[in-house]
C-alpha positions in Angstrom: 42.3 81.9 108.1 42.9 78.8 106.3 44.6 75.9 108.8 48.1 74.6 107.7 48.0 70.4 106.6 51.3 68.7 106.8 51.5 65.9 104.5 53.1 62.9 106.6 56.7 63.7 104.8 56.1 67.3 106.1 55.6 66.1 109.5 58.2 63.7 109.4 60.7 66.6 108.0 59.6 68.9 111.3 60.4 65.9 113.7 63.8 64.8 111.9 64.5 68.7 111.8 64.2 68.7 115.8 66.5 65.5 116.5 69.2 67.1 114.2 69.1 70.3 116.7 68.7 68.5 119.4 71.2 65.9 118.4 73.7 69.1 117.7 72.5 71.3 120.3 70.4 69.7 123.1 67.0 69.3 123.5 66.0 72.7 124.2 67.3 73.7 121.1 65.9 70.7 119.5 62.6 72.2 121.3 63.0 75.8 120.0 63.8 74.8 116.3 59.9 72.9 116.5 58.5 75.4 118.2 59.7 78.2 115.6 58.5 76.4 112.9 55.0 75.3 114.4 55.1 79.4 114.8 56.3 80.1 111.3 52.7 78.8 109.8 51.0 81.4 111.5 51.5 84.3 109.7 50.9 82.0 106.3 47.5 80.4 107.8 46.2 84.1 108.3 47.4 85.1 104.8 48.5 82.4 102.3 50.0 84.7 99.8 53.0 86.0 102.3 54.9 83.0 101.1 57.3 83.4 98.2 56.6 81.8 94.5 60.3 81.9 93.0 61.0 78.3 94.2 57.9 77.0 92.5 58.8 79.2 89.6 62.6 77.7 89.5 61.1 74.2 89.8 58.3 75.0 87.3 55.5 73.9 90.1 52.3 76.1 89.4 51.2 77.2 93.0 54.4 76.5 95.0 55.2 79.1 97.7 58.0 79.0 100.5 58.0 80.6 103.9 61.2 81.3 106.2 61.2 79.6 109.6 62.5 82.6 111.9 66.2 82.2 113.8 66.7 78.8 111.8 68.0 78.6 108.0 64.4 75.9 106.8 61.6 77.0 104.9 58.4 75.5 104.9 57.3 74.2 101.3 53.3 75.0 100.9 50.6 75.4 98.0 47.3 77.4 99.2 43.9 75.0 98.6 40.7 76.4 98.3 40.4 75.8 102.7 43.6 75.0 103.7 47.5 75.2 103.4 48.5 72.0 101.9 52.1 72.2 103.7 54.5 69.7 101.3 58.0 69.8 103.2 59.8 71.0 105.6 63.4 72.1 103.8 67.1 73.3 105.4 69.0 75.4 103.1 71.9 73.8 102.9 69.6 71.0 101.0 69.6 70.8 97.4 65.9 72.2 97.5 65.6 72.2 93.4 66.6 68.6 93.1 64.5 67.6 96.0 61.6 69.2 94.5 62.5 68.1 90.9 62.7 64.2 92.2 59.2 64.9 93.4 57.8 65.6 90.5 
């Protein structure tokens, strides 16, 4: 098992990601959208190759994968290190996740 690391822009994505629910939904929906995606790295901590490439390969970023947050349309943003998950962001899909990723570059 190889532990998930946000990166501080990763962490803050998860907590803005949790005031837009909540801001939209309530809190306990705020609460259930951080929850599910606190969850969603557990499958990808026990095996890091789950996640898919084809973002990385659309953005040309060796090593990128992407794994779906269940019941909420975000995908976690992560590249597998030699003892860890180096988790990079926290994306919605209604975000222009190429350009996002491009700009980072």
């Amino acid at each position: 098992m190889k532990p998930a690391r946000l990166r501080p822009r990763a962490g803050e994505d998860l907590v803005e990601g949790a005031r837009h629910y909540a801001k939209e939904g309530g809190a306990v929906l705020g609460e259930q959208m951080f929850d599910a995606a606190l969850k969603a790295l557990e499958p990808i901590q026990r095996m890091p190759g789950l996640g898919s490439p084809r973002l990385g390969q659309l953005c040309e970023i060796a090593g990128l994968r992407s794994w779906r947050v269940a019941g909420f349309p975000m995908q976690w943003l992560y590249f597998e290190a030699a003892d860890h998950l180096d988790v990079v962001r926290l994306l919605g899909d209604r975000q222009d996740i190429i350009a996002i990723l491009s700009d980072a570059q």
